[in-house]
C-alpha positions in Angstrom: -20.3 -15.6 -32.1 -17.3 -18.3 -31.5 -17.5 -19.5 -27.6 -14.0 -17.9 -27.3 -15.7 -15.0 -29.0 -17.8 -11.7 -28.3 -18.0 -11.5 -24.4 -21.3 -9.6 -23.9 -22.6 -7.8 -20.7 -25.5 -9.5 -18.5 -28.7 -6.8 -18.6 -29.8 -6.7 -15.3 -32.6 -5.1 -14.0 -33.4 -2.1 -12.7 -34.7 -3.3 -9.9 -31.9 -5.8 -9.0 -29.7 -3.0 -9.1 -31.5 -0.4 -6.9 -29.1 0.7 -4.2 -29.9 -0.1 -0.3 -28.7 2.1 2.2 -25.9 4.2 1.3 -22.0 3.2 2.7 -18.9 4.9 3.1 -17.9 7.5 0.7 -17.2 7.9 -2.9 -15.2 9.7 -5.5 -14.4 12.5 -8.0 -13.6 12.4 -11.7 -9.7 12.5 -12.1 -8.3 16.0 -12.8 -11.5 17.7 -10.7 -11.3 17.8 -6.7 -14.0 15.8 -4.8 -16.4 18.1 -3.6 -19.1 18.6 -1.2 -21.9 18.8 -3.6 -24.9 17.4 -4.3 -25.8 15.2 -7.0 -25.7 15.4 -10.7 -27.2 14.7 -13.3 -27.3 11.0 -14.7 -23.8 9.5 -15.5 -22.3 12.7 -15.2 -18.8 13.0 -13.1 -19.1 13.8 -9.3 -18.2 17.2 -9.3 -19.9 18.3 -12.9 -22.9 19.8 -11.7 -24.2 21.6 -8.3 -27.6 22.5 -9.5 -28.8 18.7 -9.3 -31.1 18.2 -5.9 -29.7 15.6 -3.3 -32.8 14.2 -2.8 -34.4 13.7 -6.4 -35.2 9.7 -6.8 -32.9 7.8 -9.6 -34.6 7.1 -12.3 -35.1 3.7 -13.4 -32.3 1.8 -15.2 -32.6 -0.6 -17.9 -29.5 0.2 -19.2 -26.8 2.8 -19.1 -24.9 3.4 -15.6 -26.4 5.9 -13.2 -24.9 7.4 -10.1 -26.8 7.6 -6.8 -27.1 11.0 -4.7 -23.6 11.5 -2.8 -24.3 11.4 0.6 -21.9 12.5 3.5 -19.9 9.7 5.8 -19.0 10.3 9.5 -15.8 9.9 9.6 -13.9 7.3 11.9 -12.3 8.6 15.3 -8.5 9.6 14.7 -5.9 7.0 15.2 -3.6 7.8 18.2 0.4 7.3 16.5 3.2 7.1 19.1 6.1 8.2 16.5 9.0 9.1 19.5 10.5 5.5 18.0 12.0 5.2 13.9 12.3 0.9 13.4 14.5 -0.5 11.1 14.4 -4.5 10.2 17.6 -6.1 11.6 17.0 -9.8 10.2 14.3 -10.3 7.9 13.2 -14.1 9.0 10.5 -15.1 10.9 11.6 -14.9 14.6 10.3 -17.6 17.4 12.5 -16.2 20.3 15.4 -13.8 21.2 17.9 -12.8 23.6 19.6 -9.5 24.4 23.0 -10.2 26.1 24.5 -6.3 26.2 25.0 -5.6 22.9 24.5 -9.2 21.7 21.4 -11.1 20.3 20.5 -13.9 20.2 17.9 -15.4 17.4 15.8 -18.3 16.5 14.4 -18.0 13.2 13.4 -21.1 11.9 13.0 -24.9 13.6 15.4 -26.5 14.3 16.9 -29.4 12.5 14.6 -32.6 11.0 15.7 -36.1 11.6 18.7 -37.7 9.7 19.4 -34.3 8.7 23.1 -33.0 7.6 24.8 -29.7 7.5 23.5 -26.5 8.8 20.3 -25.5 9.9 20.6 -22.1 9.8 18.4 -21.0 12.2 20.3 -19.4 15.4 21.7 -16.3 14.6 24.0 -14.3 16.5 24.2 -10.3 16.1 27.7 -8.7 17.7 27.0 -5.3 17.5 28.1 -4.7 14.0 27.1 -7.6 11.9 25.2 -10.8 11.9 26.4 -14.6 11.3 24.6 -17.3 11.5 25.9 -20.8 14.3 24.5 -23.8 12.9 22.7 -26.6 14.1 23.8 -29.9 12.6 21.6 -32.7 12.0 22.5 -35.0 14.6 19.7 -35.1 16.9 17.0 -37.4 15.6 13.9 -35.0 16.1 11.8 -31.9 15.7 12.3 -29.3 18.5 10.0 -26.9 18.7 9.0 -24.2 21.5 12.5 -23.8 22.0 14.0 -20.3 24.0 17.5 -19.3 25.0 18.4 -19.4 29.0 21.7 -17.4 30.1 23.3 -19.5 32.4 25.8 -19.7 34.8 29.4 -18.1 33.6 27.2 -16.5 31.3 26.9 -19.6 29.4 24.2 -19.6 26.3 21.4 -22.4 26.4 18.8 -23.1 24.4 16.4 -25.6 25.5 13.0 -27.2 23.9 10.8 -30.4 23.2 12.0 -32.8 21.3 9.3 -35.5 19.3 9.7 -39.0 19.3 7.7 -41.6 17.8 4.4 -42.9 19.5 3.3 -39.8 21.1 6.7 -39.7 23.5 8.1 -36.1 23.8 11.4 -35.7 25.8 12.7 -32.2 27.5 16.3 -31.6 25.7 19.0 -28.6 25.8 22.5 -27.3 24.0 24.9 -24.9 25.3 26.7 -23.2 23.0 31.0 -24.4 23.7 33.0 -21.9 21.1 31.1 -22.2 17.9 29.6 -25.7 19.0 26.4 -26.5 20.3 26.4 -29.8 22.8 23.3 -31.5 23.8 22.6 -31.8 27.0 23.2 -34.6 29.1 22.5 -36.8 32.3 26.1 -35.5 34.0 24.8 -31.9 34.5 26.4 -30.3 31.2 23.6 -28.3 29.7 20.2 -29.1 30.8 18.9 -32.6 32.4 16.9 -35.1 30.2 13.5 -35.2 31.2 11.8 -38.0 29.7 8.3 -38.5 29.2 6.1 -41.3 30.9 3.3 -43.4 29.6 3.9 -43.3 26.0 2.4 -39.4 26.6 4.1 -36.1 25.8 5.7 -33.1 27.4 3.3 -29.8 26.1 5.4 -27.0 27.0 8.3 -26.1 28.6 9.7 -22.9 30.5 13.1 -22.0 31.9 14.1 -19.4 34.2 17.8 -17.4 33.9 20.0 -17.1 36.8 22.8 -18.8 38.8 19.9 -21.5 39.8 18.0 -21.6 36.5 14.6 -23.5 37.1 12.9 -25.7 34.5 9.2 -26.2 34.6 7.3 -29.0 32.1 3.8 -29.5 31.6 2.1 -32.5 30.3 3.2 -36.0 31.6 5.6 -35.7 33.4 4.6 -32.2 34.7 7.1 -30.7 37.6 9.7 -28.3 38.3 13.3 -29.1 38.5 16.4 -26.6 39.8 19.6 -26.7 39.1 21.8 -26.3 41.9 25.7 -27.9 43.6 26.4 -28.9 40.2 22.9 -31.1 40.1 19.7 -31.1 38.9 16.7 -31.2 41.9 13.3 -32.0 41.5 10.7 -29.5 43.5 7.0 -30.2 44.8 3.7 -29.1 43.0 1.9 -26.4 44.9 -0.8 -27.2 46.7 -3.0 -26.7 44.0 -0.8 -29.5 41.8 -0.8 -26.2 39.1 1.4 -27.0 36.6 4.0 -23.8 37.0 3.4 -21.7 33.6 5.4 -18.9 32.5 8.5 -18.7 34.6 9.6 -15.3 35.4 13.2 -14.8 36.7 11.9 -10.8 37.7 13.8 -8.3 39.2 15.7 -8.4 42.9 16.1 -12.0 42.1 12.8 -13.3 42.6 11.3 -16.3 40.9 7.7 -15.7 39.5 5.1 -17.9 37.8 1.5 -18.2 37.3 -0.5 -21.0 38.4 -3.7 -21.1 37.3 -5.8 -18.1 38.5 -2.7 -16.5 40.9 0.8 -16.0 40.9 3.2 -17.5 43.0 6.9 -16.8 44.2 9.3 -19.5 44.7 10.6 -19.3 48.1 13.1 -22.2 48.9 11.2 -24.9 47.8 7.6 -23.6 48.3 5.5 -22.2 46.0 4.0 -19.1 48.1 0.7 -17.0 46.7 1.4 -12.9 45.8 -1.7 -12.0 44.1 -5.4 -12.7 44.8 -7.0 -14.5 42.1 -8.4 -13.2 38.6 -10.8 -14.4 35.8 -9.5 -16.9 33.5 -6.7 -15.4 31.5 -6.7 -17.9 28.8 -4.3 -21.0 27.4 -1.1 -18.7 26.5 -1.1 -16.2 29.4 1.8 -15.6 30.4 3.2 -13.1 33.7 5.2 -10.2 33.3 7.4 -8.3 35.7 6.6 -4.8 36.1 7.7 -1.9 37.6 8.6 -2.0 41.6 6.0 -4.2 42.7 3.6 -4.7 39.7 2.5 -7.4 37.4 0.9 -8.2 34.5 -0.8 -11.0 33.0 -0.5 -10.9 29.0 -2.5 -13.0 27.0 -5.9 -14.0 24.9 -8.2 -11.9 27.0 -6.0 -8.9 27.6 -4.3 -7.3 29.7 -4.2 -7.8 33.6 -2.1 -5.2 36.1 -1.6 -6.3 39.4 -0.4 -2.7 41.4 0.8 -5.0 44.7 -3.0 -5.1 46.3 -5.3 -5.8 43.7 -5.8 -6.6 40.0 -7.2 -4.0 37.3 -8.3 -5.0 33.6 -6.3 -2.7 31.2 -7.3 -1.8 27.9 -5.3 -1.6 24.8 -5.4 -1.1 20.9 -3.5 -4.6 21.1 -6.5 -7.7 20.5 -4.5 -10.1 21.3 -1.3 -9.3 23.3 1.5 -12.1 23.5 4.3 -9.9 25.2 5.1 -6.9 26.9 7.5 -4.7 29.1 7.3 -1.9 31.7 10.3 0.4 32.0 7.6 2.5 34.1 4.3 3.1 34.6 4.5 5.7 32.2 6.5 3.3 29.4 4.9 0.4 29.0 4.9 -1.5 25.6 2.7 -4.7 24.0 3.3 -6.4 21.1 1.1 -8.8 19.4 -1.2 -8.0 16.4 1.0 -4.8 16.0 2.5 -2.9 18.5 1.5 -0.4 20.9 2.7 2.1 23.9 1.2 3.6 27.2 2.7 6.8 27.9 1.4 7.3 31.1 -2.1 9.1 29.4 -3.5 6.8 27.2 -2.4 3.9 24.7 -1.2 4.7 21.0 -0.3 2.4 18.1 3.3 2.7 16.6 3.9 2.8 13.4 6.6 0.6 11.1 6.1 -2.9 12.3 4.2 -5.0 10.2 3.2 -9.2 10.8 2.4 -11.1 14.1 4.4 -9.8 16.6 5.9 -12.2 19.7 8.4 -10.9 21.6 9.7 -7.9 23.1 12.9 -6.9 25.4 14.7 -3.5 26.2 18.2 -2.8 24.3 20.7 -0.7 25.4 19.4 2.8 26.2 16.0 4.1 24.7 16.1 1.3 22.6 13.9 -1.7 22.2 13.6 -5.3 20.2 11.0 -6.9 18.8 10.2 -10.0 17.1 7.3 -12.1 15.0 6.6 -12.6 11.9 7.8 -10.4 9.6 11.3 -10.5 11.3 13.5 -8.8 14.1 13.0 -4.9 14.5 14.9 -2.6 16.4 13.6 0.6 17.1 15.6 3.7 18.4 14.6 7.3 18.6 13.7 9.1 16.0 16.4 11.4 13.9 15.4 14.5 12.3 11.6 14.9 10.8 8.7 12.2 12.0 6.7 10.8 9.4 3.2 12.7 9.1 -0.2 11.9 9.6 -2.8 12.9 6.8 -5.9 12.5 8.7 -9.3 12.7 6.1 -11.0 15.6 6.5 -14.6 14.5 4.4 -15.6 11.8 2.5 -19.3 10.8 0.5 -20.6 7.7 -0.7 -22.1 7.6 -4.0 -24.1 4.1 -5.9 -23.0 3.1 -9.3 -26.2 1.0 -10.9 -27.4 -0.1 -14.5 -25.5 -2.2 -16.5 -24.3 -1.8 -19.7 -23.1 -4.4 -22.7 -19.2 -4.9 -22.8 -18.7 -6.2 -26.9 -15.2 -6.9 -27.2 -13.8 -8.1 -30.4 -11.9 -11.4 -30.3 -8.0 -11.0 -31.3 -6.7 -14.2 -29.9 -5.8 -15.1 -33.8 -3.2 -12.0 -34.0 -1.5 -13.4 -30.5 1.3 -15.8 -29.9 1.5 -17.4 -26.0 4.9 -18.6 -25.3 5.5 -20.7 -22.3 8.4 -20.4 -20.3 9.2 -23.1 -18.3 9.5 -23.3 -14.5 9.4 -25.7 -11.8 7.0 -25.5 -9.3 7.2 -27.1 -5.9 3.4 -28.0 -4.9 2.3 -26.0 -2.3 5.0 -23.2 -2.8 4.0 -21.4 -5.5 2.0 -18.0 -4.7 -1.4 -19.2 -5.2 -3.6 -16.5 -6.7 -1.0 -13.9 -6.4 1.8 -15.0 -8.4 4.0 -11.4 -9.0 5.3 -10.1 -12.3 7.3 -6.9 -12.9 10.3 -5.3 -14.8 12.6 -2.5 -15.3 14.2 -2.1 -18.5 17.1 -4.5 -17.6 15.6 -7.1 -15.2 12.1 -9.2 -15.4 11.2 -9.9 -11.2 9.0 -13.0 -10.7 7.9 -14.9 -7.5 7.9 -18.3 -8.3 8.5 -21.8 -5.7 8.0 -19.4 -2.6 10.6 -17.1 -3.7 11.2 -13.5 -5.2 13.2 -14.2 -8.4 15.6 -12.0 -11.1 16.0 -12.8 -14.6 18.1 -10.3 -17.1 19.4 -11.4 -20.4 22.0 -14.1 -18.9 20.6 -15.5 -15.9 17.6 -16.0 -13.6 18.6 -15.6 -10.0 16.8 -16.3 -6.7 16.9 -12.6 -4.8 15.2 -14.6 -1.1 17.4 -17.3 -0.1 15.2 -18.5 2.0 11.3 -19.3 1.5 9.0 -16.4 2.2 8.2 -16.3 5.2 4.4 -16.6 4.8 2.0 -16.7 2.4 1.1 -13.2 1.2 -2.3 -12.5 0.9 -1.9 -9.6 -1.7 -2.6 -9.7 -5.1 -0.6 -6.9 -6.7 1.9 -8.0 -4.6 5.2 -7.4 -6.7 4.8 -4.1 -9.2 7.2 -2.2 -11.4 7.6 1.7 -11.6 9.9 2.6 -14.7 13.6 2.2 -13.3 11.9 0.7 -9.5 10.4 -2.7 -8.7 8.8 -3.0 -5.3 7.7 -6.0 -3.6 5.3 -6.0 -0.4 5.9 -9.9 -0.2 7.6 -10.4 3.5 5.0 -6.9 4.8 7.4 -4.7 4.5 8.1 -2.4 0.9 11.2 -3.3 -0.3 12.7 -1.3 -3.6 14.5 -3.0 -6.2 16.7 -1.1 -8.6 19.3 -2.4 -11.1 21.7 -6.1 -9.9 22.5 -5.1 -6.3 20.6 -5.8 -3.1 17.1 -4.5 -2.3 16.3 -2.0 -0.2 13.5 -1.6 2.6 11.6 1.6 2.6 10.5 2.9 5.7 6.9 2.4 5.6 4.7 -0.5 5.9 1.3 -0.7 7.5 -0.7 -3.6 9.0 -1.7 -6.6 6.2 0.2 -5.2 3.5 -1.6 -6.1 0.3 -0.5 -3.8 -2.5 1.9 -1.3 -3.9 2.2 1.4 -7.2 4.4 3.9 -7.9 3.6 7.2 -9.4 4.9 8.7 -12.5 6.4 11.6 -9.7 8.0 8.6 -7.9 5.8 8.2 -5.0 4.9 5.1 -3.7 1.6 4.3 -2.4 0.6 1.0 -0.3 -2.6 -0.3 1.0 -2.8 -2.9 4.2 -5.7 -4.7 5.3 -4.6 -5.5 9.0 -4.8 -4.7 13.0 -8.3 -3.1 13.2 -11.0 -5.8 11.1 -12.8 -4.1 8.4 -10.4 -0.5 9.0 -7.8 -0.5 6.1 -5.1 1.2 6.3 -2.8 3.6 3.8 0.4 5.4 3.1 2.1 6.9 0.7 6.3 7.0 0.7 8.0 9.8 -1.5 11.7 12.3 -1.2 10.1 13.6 1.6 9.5 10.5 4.1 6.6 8.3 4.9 2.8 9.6 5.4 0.1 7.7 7.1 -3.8 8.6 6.4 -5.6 8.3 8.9 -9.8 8.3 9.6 -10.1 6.0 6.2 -13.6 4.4 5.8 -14.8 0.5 6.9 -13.7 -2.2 4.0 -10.8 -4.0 2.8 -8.5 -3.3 -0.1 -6.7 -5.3 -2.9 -5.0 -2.8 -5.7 -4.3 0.6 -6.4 -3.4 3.3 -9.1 -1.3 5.9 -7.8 -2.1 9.5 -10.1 0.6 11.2 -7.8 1.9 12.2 -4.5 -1.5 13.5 -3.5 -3.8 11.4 -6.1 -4.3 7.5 -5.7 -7.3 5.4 -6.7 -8.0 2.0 -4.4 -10.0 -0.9 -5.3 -11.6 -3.4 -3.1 -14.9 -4.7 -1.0 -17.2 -2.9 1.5 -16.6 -6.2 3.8 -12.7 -7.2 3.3 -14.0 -10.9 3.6 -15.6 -10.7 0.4 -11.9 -10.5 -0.9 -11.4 -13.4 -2.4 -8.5 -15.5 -0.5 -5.1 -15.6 -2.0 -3.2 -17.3 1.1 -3.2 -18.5 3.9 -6.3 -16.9 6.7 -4.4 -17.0 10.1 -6.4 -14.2 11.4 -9.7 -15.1 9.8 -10.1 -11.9 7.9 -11.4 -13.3 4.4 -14.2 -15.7 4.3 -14.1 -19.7 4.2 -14.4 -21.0 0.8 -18.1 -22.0 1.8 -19.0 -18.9 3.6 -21.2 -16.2 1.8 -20.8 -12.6 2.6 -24.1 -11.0 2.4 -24.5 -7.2 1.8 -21.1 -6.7 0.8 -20.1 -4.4 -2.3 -17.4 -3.6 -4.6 -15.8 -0.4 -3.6 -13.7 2.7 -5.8 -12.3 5.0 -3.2 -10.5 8.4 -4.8 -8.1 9.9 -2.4 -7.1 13.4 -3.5 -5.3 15.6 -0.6 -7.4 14.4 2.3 -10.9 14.2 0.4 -12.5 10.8 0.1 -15.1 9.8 -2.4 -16.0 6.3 -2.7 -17.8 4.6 -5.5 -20.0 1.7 -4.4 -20.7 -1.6 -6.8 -23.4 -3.7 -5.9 -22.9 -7.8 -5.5 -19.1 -7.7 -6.1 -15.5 -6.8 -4.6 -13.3 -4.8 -6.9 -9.5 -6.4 -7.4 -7.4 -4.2 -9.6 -7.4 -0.6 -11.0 -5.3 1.5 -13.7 -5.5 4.9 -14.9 -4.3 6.5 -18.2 -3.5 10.0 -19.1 -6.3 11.2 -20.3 -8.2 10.3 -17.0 -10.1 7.3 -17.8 -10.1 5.0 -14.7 -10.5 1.2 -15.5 -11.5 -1.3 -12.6 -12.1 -4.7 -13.0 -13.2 -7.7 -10.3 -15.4 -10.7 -8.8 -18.1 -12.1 -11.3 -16.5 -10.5 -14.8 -17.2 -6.8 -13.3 -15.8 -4.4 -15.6 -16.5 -0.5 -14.3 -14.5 2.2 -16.4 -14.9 6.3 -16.4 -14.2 7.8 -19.7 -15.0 11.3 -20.7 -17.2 12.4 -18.1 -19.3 9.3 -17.7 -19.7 5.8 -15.7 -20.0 2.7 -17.9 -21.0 -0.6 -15.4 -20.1 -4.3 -16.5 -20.7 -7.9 -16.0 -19.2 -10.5 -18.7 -21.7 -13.0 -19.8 -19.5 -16.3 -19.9 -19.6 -19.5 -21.6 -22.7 -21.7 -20.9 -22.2 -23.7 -18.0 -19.3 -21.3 -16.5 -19.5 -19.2 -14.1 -18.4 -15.6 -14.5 -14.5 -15.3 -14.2 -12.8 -13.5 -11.5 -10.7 -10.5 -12.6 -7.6 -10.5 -11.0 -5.8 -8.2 -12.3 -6.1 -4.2 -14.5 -2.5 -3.2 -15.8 -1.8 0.2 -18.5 0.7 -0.4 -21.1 2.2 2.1 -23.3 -1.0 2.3 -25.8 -3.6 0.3 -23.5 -5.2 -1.1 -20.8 -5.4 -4.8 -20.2 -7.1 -6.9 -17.8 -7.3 -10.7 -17.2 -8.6 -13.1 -14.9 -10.2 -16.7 -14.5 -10.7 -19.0 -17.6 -7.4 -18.1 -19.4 -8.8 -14.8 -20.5 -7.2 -11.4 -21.6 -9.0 -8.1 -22.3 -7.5 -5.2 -24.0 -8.9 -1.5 -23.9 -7.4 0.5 -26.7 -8.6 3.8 -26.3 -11.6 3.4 -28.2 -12.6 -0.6 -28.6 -12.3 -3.7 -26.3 -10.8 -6.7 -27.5 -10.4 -10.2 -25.9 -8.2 -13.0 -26.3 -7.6 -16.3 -25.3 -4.5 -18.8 -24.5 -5.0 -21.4 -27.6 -6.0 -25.1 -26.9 -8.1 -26.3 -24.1 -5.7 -24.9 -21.7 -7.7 -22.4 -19.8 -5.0 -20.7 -16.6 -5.7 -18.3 -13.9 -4.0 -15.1 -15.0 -2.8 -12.6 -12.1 -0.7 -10.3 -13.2 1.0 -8.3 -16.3 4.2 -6.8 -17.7 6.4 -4.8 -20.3 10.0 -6.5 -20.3 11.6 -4.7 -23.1 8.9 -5.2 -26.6 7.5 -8.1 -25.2 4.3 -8.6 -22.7 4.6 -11.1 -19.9 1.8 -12.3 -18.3 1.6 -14.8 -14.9 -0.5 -17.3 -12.9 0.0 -19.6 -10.6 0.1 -22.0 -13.4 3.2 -20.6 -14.9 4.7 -17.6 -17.1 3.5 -16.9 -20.6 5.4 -14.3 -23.8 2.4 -12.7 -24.6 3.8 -11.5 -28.7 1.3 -9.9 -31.6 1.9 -11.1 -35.0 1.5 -8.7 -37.8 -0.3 -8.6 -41.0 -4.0 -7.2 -40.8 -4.6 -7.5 -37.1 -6.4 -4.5 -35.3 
């Protein structure tokens, strides 16, 4: 055997393989409905036998994959939906701050400009009513300004004020107002915003600004004070008592001033600072205070929510972790936004549905409408038109074990391949790490490639983002093709792709979108890991709108294979930190580098109407999937874990590598017209033809992380963070 040769399965055990406690659900053959039953005989499909008995032991394994008794899940509580709002993406950037101004907005979607800087910046934005356009920053201020927000001033005069860097740990308070199509920084005459400077080589750390014909300015750090403006001058105001540094400024309703000091919060009356609430626990570092209705306040902000009703405060709970905004019309309309977005209807709280990313701002529009902002862009939602998008809640689901592994023998081809590298430029740290996309239609090849979606067709290659992805996807089958479709899921949201002209968003998303497939009926299918830890989430868009499912089991997903608009296979891990990191971790729901995830198991999940089965894999986490049309499944993962169904039975397993290697990753499971392929760590391809494997590997000493596959026209392409590969077979006697 060459050591690019016969990869051969690693016989493990029985008793290394014996399942522990059953999990969450399994799964039925394809072309049979999951059913209720109990279990069958050895290897045979789910639902191929009733007369087996539940409780009869497995037998003992040495080789040859056995399934465990199906055992019945409890079901998670339903998810509460508020669907009286449709959302539509307005301005797909990431969004630090906005400002409603009738039918204006205002946006700030990216930092400002970087010292010694020239020509636009790009990131304030302006929305009329009918169109956006973006009003440029011009490099002439010689710092980073971050923490920036917009302030309506007086003659209805637009501001935008921040912090500005310096060398040596200085930090200065600066402003613009907005003259025509001109921004003008602020300066000591009392155009714009005063120049607070900072003392003692020490730095400003925040900075908040009230609205209203006296705006106030508050800084924290050294100096730390509040200033108001006033007969055509800027006036410094006393501490309170407490020598609080003023956080959150509130210009709220019936012309009050508002802001929380520490554990209370006060209202500016003249120049004192006078108390209006009794004190509360600790809110946390980014609290911030909220006007309410009539008399009432809230306090948003790491530990919650807190509702002061105008004698005491109460601790309000909501679906929302960790809020960052929120607004009252009433007490019986009341909306947070943070990790997701949620509404009080008076009853209880429920989660609304279309807004994907880290959410940090929110503001009322004109009528029933509202605005919100974060990560994955701006949103406006208004109600809903004609039908509401439907919840398919899971009625039962059963968990089955999958154990005793069998030898894999795959011949090696790599002599009847070519690998043809295509050239690209990568800028370090911007290419997709671990999740670089590959699709096609039969005009157009899609790549992602230096942080940005790309389209090549015969003449030209073509940048479809203009500007860098907004964040590091965390999805592995995050850019898919569909014969005339290619969808992407790399800013959280689907967006469709068909033919030269611009994409299109589809109205579904869900929390941590990871991956997307399209169905040979043209439904689309996604999977989302985010919101809820360790609660995944689904949906499926086809001609007749957008369905969530809803009661899913505990675990994480990373692929799919969608059979059909009521048939979808998902792959992934019984713990979603097991899944092995492909971006940035912002919310900590994969595991450090370092950090082992004990108990956790590859899982199978078969979704067919509102039945759940899941298939359970000991000591791995399942990363891709693919089905063909005679109903074999093929799954492939961590450790060289290979797990296919083919003609009623299970077949379990685990590449031996190399000596001295450790046993690749699979990445990735993609059907081509005749077979199945898979590929991974080490530079390595395998290829299921119906009836053999066969292996192959890129020639040399060159050895690349492969992540994804695709047809363009008669040629195979195949991807990595390393680069783009022609995958063509030479002739002659090869198999």
């Amino acid at each position: 055997m060459s050591s690019r040769g016969l990869w051969t399965a690693v016989l493990i055990a029985a008793a290394a393989c014996q399942p522990t406690s059953p999990e969450v659900a399994g799964v039925s053959h394809p072309g049979a409905p999951p059913t209720m039953r109990s279990a069958p005989a050895a290897d045979a499909p789910a639902s191929a036998s009733a007369s087996a008995s539940a409780s009869a032991p497995l037998p003992p394994t040495v080789g040859g994959t056995q399934l465990g008794d199906e055992t019945p899940i409890e079901l998670p509580l339903a998810l509460a939906l508020d669907t009286r709002l449709e959302f539509r993406r307005e301005l797909p950037r990431d969004v630090d701050t906005f400002l409603l101004q009738g039918k204006r907005v205002w946006v700030r979607a990216a930092p400002l400009p970087v010292a010694g800087t020239a020509g636009p910046g790009g990131d304030v934005w302006l929305f009329n009513g009918r169109r956006w356009e973006e009003i440029p920053f011009y490099g002439s201020f010689p710092a980073v300004v971050g923490d920036a927000q917009f302030q309506i001033g007086a003659g209805r005069a637009l501001r935008l004020v921040g912090l500005a860097g310096y060398c040596c740990g200085e930090a200065n308070v600066v402003g613009w107002q907005l003259h025509g199509r001109r921004w003008v920084e602020s300066r000591e005459d009392g155009v714009g915003l005063p120049r607070i400077e900072a003392e003692d080589q020490s730095f400003i750390d925040s900075v908040s600004l009230t609205s209203g014909t006296e705006p106030l300015l508050c800084t924290s750090g050294n100096p730390r004070g509040c200033w108001r403006w006033g007969a055509g001058r800027w006036t410094r105001l006393p501490l309170p008592p407490a020598g609080e540094y003023p956080s959150s400024l509130v210009h709220a309703l019936g012309g009050r001033t508002v802001a929380l000091l520490g554990q209370r919060v006060y209202e500016l009356r003249g120049t004192r600072w006078a108390p209006i609430t009794t004190e509360f626990e600790e809110p946390g570092d980014s609290s911030q205070v909220r006007q309410g209705a009539g008399k009432r306040l809230w306090v948003v902000g790491d530990h919650g929510l807190r509702l002061w009703t105008g004698n005491s405060w109460s601790k309000i709970e909501c679906p929302i972790t960790t809020p960052r905004d929120l607004l009252e019309r009433s007490p019986n309309d009341v909306w947070v936004v943070g990790t997701g977005l949620a509404h009080y209807d008076g009853v209880r709280w429920k989660r609304a549905l279309g807004v994907p990313g880290t959410l940090r701002r929110i503001a009322a529009g004109v009528g029933n409408e509202i605005w919100v902002g974060g990560s994955s862009g701006l949103w406006r939602g208004q109600p809903r038109r004609g039908d509401l998008s439907t919840v398919a809640a899971v009625t039962q689901a059963t968990a089955r074990d999958l154990v005793g592994v069998e030898a894999l023998v795959a011949e090696d081809t790599s002599q009847c391949y070519e690998f043809d590298r295509v050239p690209s430029s990568v800028v370090p740290g911007l290419a997709l790490q671990g999740s670089a996309g590959l699709a096609a239609t039969a005009d157009a090849l899609y790549f992602t490639s230096e942080g940005r979606l790309q389209r090549q067709d015969a003449a030209k290659s073509a940048a479809l983002d203009s500007a860098l992805l907004a964040s590091y996807p965390r999805c592995r089958a995050c850019l898919v093709g569909g014969g005339d479709q290619v969808a992407d899921v790399l800013t959280g949201v689907l967006r469709v792709h068909t033919g030269s002209g611009p994409s299109s968003d589809a109205a579904a998303t869900v929390p941590g979108l990871a991956a997307a497939d399209r169905a040979p009926d043209g439904a689309w299918w996604i999977v989302g890991n985010g919101q809820d830890p360790g609660l995944p989430r689904v949906a499926r868009v086809s001609a007749g709108g957008w369905t969530l499912f809803d009661r899913l089991l505990p675990g994480g997903y990373a692929g799919l294979a969608a059979v059909g608009s009521e048939e979808a296979w998902l792959v992934g891990a019984s713990d979603p930190r097991a899944l092995p990191r492909t971006g940035p971790d912002p919310d900590g729901s994969h595991a450090s580098e370092d950090e082992e995830v004990v108990g956790a198991s590859g899982v199978l999940d078969h979704v067919q109407a509102t039945v759940l089965q899941r298939y359970r894999v000991p000591d791995t986490a399942l990363l891709g999937v693919a089905t063909t049309s005679d109903g074999t499944v093929v799954a492939a993962g961590v450790g060289g874990t290979v797990l296919m169904f083919r003609s009623g039975r299970w077949h379990l397993h685990r590449l031996s590598p190399e000596p001295t290697l450790e046993a690749p990753t699979l990445h990735f499971v993609y059907r081509d017209r005749d077979a199945v392929w898979i590929g991974g760590e080490q530079g390595l391809l395998l290829r299921w033809d119906g009836a053999k494997w066969q292996s192959l590997h890129l020639p040399g000493r060159v050895r690349p992380t492969f992540t994804s596959m695709t047809r363009w026209g008669e040629e195979l392409w195949v991807a990595g963070p390393e680069g783009r590969w022609r995958l063509r077979r030479r002739g002659g006697s090869c198999p």
